[in-house]
N, C-alpha and C positions, 0 to 999 in steps of 0.2 A: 883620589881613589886609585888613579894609576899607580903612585909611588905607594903605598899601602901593597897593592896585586904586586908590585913587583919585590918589593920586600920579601912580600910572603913565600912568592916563588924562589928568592938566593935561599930564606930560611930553610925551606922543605929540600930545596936542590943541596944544600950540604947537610942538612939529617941526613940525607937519600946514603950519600955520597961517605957519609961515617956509617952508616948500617950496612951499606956494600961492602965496607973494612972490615965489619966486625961480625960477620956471617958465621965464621970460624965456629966461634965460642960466645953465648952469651953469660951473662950473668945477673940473676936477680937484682939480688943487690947491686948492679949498673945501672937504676932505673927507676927515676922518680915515679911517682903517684898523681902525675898530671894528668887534666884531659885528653890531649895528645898522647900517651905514652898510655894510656886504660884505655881510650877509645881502641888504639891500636892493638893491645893484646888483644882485648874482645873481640872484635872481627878479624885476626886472625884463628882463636879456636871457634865460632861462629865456623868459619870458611871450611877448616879441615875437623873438625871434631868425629863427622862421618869415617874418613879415611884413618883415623888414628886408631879408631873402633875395630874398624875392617882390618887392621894391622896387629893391632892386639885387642882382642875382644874383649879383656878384660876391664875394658872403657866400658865396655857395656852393663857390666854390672854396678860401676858406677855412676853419680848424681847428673855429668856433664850433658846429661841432654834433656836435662829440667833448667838445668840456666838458658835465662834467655842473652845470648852473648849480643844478638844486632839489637837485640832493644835497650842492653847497656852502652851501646855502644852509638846507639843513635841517641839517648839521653843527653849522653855526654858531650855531643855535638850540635844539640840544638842552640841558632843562635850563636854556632862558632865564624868566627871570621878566615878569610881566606888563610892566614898564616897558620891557623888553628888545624884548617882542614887538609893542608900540604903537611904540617906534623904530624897529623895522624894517619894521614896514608904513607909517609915513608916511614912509621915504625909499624904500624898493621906488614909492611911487606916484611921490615926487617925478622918481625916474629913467625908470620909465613912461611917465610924461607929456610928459619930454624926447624920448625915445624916440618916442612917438607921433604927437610936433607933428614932430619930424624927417620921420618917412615923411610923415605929411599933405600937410606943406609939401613932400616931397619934395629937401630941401636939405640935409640931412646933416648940417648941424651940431654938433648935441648927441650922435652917434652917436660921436663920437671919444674925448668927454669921459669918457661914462660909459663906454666902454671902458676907458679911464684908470683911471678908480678898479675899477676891476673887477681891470684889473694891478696896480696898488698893492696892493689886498686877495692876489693870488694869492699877491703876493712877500714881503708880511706874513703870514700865514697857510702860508707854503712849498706853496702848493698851483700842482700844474703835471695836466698843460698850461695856460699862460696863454692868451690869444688870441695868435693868429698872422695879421699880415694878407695876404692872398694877394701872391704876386709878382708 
């Protein structure tokens, strides 16, 4: 059990440690469809979806707060092992972090991305509503 815990923690310690690299710039397509990698989008717009809104309102006319992102997100974790759970919290920050430097900065850029992967997760995972962005 020990060597399993401690596996899991180098595994999530170098996600952590390439998500810290790659804060910069994401890219959709940098990012499989895994549990780990959907849980994580998901409770990152779960977490700031309020603030994106409050940032540009124009979220509010859109679907994003009929998704239920923690209960995708807890789904997808039921029954995950420690290595599962260390991966998904070092890509939940990495998405975060894009998320958060977007409203900071005010520029939007990363908000698109990780929306990205959040649809790819929906459409892997068959989970709807997707996001919808307003007209």
């Amino acid at each position: 059990m020990k060597v399993v815990l401690l596996a899991g923690l180098v595994a999530g310690l170098s996600m952590a440690a390439s998500a810290a690299s790659a804060v910069d710039q994401i890219k959709s397509e940098d990012f499989k469809t895994d549990a780990a990698t959907c849980a994580g989008a998901y409770g990152a717009l779960a977490d700031t979806r309020q603030r994106m809104a409050d940032t540009w309102p124009i979220f509010k006319q859109s679907n994003i707060f009929e998704i239920d992102y923690p209960g995708r997100r807890d789904k997808l974790m039921v029954g995950a092992g420690p290595d599962l759970k260390i991966g998904q919290a070092a890509y939940e920050t990495q998405f975060k972090t894009a998320l958060v430097g977007s409203i900071i900065d005010k520029n939007g850029r990363q908000l698109g991305e990780v929306l990205k992967v959040a649809a790819r997760c929906d459409y892997a995972n068959n989970t709807m509503p997707t996001f919808t962005p307003p007209k």
